[in-house]
C-alpha positions as CSV (number, residue, x, y, z in Angstrom):
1,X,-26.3,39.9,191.3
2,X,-24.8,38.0,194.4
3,X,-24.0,39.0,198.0
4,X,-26.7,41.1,198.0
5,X,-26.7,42.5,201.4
6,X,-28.4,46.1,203.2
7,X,-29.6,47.2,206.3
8,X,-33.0,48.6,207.1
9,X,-32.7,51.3,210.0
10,X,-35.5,52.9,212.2
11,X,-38.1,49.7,212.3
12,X,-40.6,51.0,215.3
13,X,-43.5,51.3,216.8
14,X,-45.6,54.5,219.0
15,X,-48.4,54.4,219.7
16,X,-50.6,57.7,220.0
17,X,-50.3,58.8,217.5
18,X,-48.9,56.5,216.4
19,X,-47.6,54.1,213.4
20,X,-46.0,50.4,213.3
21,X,-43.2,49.8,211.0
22,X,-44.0,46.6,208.7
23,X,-41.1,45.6,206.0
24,X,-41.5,42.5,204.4
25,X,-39.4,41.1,201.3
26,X,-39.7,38.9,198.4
27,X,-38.7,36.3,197.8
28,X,-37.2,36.1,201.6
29,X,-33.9,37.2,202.2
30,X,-31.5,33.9,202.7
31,X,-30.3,35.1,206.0
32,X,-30.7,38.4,208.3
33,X,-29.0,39.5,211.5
34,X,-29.9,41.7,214.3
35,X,-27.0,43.7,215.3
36,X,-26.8,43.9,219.8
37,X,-29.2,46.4,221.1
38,X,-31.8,45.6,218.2
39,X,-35.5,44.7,219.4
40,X,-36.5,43.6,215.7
41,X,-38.3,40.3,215.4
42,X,-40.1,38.5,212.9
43,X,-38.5,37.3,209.7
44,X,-39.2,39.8,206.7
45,X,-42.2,37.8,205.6
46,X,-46.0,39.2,204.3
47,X,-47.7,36.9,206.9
48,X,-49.5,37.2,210.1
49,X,-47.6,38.3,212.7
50,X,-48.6,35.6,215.4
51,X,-45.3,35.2,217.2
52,X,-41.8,36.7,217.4
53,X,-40.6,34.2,214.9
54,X,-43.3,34.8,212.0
55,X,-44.3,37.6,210.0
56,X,-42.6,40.7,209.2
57,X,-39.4,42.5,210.3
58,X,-41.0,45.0,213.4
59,X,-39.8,46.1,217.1
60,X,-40.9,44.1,220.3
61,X,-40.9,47.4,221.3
62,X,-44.6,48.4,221.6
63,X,-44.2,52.2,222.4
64,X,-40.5,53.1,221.8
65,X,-39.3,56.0,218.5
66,X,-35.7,55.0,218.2
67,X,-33.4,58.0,217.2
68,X,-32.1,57.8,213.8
69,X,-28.9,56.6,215.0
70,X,-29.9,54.1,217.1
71,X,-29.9,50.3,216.5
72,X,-32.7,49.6,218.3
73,X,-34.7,49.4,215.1
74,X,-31.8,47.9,212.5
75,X,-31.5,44.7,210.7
76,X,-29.1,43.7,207.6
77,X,-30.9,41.7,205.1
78,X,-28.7,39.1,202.8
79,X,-29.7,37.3,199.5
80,X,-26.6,34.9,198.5
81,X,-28.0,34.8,194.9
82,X,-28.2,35.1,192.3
83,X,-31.2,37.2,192.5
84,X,-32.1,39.0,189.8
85,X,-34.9,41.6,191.5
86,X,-36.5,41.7,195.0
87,X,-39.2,43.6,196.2
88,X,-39.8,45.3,199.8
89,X,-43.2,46.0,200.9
90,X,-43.7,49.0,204.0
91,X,-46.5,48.9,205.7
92,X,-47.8,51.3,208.6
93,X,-50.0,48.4,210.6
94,X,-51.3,51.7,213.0
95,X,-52.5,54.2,211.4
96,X,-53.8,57.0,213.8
97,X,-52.5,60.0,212.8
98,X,-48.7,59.9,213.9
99,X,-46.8,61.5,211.4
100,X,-42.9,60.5,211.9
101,X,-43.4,56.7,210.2
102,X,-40.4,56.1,207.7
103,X,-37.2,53.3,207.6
104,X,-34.2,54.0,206.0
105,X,-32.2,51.6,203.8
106,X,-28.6,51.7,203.5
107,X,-25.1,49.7,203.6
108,X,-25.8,48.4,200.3
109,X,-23.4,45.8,198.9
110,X,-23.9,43.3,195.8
111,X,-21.6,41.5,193.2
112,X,-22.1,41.4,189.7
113,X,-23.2,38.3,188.1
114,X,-20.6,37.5,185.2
């Protein structure tokens, strides 16, 4: 495939109870854009989460559920290619309980390889 591109929706954080929304991707996405009124940082990658700029895709938002239909918690992930599989890892980085943790992928667009 080429032009792979999707968005995840509803990256956030609460915390009690809570859960933390942790998607990472491999390989890494070429490119990935936050759409206005996101608070997503980090770059989709399984590392340590030391600044805003490392680590993977979460909210700056420390205690904030974004509606469903918000962008608050959105970014659109794109692999030029061709890419032949991916995978995406969730995580829940705090667990205590909070039972509403889940992302939602959609906007899915990809050319065939010929």
């Amino acid at each position: 495939m080429t032009s792979v591109s999707f968005t995840f929706f509803d990256i956030d954080n609460v915390t009690n109870p809570g859960w933390g929304d942790r998607v990472s991707l491999s390989p890494q996405p070429t490119s990935f854009t936050v759409p206005a009124g996101s608070f997503i940082i980090g770059i989709g990658k399984d590392e340590n989460e030391d600044s805003n700029t490392k680590g993977p895709f979460r909210s700056s938002q420390p205690n904030t559920d974004f509606a469903d239909t918000s962008t608050g918690g959105n970014v659109t992930v794109t692999y030029t290619g061709p890419i032949s599989s991916f995978t995406i890892l969730y995580e829940n980085k705090v667990n205590t309980g909070g039972t509403n943790q889940h992302i939602a992928i959609g906007n899915i667009t990809f050319r065939n390889c010929t």
